[in-house]
C-alpha positions as CSV (number, residue, x, y, z in Angstrom):
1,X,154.7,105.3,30.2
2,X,153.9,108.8,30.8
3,X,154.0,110.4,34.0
4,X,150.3,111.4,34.3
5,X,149.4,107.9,32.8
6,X,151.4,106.6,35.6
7,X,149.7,108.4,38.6
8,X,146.3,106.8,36.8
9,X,147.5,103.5,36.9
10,X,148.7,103.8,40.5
11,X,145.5,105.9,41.6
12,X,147.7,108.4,43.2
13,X,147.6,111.9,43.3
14,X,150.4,114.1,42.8
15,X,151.4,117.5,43.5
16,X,153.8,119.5,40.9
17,X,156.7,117.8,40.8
18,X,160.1,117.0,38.2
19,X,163.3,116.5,38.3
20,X,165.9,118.9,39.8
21,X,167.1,120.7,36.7
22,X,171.1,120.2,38.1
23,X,170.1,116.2,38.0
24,X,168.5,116.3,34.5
25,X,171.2,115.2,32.8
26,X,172.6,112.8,35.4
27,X,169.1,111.2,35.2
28,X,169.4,110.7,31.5
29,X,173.1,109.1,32.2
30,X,171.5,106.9,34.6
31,X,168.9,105.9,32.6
32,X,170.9,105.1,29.7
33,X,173.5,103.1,32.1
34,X,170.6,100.8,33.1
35,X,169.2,100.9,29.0
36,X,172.1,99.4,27.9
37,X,172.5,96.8,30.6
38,X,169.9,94.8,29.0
39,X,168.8,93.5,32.3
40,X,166.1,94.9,35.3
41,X,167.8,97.0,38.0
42,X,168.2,95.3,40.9
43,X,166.2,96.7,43.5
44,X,168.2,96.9,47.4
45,X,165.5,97.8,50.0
46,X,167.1,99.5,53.3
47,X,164.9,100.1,56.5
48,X,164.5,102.6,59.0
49,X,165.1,102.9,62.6
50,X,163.1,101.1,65.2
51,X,162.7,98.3,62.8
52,X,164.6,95.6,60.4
53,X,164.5,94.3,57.0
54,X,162.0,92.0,57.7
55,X,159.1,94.7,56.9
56,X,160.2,94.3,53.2
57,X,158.4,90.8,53.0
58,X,155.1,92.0,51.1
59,X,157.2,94.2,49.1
60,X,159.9,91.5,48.4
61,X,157.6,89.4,47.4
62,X,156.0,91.2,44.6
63,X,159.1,92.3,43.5
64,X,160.2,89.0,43.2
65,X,157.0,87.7,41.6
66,X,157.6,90.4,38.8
67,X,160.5,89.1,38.4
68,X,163.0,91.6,40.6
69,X,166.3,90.5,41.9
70,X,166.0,91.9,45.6
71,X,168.5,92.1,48.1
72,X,167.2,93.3,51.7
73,X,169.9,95.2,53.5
74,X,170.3,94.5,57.3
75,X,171.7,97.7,59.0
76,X,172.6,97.7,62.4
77,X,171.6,101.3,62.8
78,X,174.7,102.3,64.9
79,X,175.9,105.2,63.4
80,X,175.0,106.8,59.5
81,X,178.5,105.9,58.7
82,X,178.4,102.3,59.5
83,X,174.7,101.9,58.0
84,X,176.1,103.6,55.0
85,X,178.8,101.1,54.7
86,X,176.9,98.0,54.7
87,X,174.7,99.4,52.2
88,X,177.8,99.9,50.0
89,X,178.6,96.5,50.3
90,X,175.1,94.9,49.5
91,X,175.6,97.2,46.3
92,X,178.9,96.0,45.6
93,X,178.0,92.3,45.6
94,X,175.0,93.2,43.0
95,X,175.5,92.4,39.1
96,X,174.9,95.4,36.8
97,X,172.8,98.4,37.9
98,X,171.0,99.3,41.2
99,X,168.0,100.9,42.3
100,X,168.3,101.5,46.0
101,X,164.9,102.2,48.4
102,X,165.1,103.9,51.4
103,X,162.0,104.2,54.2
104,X,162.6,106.7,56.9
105,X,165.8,106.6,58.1
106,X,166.7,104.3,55.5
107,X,166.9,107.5,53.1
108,X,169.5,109.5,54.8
109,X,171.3,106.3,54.3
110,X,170.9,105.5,50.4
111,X,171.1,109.6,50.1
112,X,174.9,109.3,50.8
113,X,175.1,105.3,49.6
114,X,173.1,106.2,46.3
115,X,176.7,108.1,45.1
116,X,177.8,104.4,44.2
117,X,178.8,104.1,40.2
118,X,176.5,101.4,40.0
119,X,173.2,103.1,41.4
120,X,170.9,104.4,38.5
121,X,167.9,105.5,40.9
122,X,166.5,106.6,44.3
123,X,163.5,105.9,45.8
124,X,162.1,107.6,49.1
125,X,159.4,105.9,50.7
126,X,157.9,108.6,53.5
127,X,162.0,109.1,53.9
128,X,164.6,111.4,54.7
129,X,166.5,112.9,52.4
130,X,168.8,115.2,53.9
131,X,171.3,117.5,51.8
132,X,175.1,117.7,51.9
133,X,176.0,119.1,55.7
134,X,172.5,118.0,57.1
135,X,171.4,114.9,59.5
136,X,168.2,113.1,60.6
137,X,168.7,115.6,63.5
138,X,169.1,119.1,61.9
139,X,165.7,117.9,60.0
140,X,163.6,117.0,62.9
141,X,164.7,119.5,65.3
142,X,162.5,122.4,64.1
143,X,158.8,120.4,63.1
144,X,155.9,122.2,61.5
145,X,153.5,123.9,63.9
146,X,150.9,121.4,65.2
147,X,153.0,118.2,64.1
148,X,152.3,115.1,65.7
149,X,155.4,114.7,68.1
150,X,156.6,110.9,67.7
151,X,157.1,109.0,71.1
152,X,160.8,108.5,71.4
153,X,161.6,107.6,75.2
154,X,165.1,109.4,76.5
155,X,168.0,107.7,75.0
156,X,169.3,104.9,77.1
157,X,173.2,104.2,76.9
158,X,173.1,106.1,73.1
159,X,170.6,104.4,71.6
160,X,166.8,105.1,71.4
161,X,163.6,103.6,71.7
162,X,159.4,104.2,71.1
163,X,157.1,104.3,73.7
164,X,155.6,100.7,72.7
165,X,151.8,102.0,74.1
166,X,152.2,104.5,71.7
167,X,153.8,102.9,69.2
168,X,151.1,101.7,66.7
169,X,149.4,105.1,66.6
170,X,152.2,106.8,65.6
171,X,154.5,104.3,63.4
172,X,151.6,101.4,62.6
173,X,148.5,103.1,62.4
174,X,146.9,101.1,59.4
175,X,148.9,98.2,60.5
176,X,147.2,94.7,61.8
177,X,146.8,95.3,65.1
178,X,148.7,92.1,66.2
179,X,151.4,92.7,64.0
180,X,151.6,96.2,65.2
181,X,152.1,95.1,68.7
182,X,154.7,92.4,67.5
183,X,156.9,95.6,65.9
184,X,156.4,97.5,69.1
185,X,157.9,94.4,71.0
186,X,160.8,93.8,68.4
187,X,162.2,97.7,68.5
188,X,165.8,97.6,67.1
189,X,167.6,99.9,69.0
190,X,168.1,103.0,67.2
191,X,171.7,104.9,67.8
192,X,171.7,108.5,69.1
193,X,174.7,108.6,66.4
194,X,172.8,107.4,63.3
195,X,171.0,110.3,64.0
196,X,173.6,113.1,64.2
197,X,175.4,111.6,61.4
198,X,175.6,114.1,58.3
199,X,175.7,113.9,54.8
200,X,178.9,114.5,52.5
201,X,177.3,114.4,48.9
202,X,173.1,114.0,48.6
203,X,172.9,111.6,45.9
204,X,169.5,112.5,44.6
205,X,171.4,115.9,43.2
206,X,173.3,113.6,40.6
207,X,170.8,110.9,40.4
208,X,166.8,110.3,39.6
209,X,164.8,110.1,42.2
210,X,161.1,109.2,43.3
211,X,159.3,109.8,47.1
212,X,156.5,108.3,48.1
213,X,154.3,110.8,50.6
214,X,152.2,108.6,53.0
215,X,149.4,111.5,54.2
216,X,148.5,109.9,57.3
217,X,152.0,109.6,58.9
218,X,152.5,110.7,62.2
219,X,156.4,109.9,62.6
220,X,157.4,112.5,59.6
221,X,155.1,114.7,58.9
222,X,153.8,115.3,55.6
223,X,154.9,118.4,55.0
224,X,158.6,117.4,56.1
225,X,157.6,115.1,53.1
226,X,156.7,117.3,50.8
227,X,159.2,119.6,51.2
228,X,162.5,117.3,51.5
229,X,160.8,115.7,47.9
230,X,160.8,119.1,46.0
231,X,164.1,120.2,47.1
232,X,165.0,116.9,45.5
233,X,163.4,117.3,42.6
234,X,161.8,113.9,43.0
235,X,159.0,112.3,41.2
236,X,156.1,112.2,43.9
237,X,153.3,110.2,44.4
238,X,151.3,111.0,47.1
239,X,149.0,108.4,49.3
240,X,147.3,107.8,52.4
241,X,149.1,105.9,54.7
242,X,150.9,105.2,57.8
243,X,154.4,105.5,58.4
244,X,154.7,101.7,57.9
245,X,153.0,101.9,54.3
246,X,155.8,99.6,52.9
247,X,154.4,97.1,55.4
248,X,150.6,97.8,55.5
249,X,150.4,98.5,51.8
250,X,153.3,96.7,50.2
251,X,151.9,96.9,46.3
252,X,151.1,100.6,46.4
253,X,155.1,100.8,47.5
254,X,156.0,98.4,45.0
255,X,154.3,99.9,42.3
256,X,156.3,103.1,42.6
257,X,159.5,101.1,42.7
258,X,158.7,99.3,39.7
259,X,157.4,102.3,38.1
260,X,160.6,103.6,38.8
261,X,162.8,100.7,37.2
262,X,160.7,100.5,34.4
263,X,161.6,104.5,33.8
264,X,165.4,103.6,34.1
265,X,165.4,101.1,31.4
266,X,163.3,102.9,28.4
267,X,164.6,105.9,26.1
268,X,164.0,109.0,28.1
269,X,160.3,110.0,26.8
270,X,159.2,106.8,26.1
């Protein structure tokens, strides 16, 4: 499918966008790689901080429905380095090609887990995606004038929290309300050190990538978005939604990661 007939079918805008010319050709590799498989891509799903794998459900579930083999990866969100291994090993145990998914924090860690042989694609859903030498850190330290500032308590002993009064405003908005408060209650402790921890290669400049831009997010701000999936060279789709779009609108988010296997399997212009 076409690119502009894909935004119809999704009924998503999108703002000009391609591929990073330097990642052209390793899109075309990648595409190819997962061509001659014979097989879908198998789609690994990695969360953010604050939260688990468990927000994947809607979006597993389609996936799976469509006929997606899906593998939910459960990172402790210690450090970037540790996260990044885990990742590595859900890839490893996968048969043939990969497509990994990142929200939030989640994309800093399939940015530096996506350099795996066996991943064909990347897919940012309102991610990070940090270049080589960069961390969540360098990227939120200076925010665009008049962002929202996200309510992250101090750090107790090296790991952080949100401010759980505040917490389905900023990360929830369009959330259930009960279910919001049930994520505000189940915070995974997220490390001071996943943070900090920097990238040695940004995958997205060797491989394909797509972003989704949730416009009502209030954790990274759209801009942030906007400018982290340009300087990828990613395809974007843009939205409104909350920083928890995979959870409050899972088939929007699996749409684009279908979209995006669907793209790794065909003849490049087909």
């Amino acid at each position: 499918m076409k690119r502009h007939a894909l935004v119809a079918a999704l009924g998503l805008s999108i703002p000009a966008a391609h591929l990073h010319p330097q990642s052209q050709l390793a899109s075309q590799q990648s595409i190819g790689m997962a061509a001659r498989s014979g097989v879908k891509p198998t789609i690994v799903l990695v969360h953010g901080g604050f939260v688990d794998g468990s927000g994947w459900e809607g979006v597993y579930r389609i996936l799976r429905k469509d006929g997606y083999t899906v593998s939910i990866v459960q990172n402790p969100t210690i450090s970037l380095a540790g996260d990044v291994a885990v990742t590595r090993r859900v890839v490893g145990a996968q048969n043939g090609p990969v497509i990994l998914v990142g929200h939030s924090y989640g994309g800093a860690v399939i940015t530096e887990a996506g350099n795996d042989a066996h991943v064909v694609g990347l897919v940012y859903i309102t991610a990070f995606a940090p270049d080589a030498g960069e961390s969540v850190s360098t990227l939120i330290k200076d925010p665009p004038p008049g962002a929202p500032v996200p309510p992250i308590l101090p750090p107790q002993d090296g790991f952080l929290f949100l401010d759980k009064a505040k917490f389905a405003a900023s990360f929830a908005a369009d959330v259930d309300a009960v279910r919001a408060a049930f994520m505000a209650e189940s915070q995974v402790p997220w490390g001071v050190e996943a943070l900090s921890g920097t990238i040695t290669h940004a995958a997205w400049r060797t491989k394909p990538s797509w972003y989704l831009v949730a416009t009502d997010d209030r954790m990274i701000p759209p801009p942030a978005q906007r400018f982290m999936s340009r300087r990828a060279g990613s395809i974007v789709l843009e939205t409104a939604g909350s920083h928890a779009i995979y959870v409050s609108h899972p088939a929007r988010v699996a749409a684009l990661i279908e979209r995006a296997a669907t793209t790794l399997t065909t003849t490049v212009g087909n």
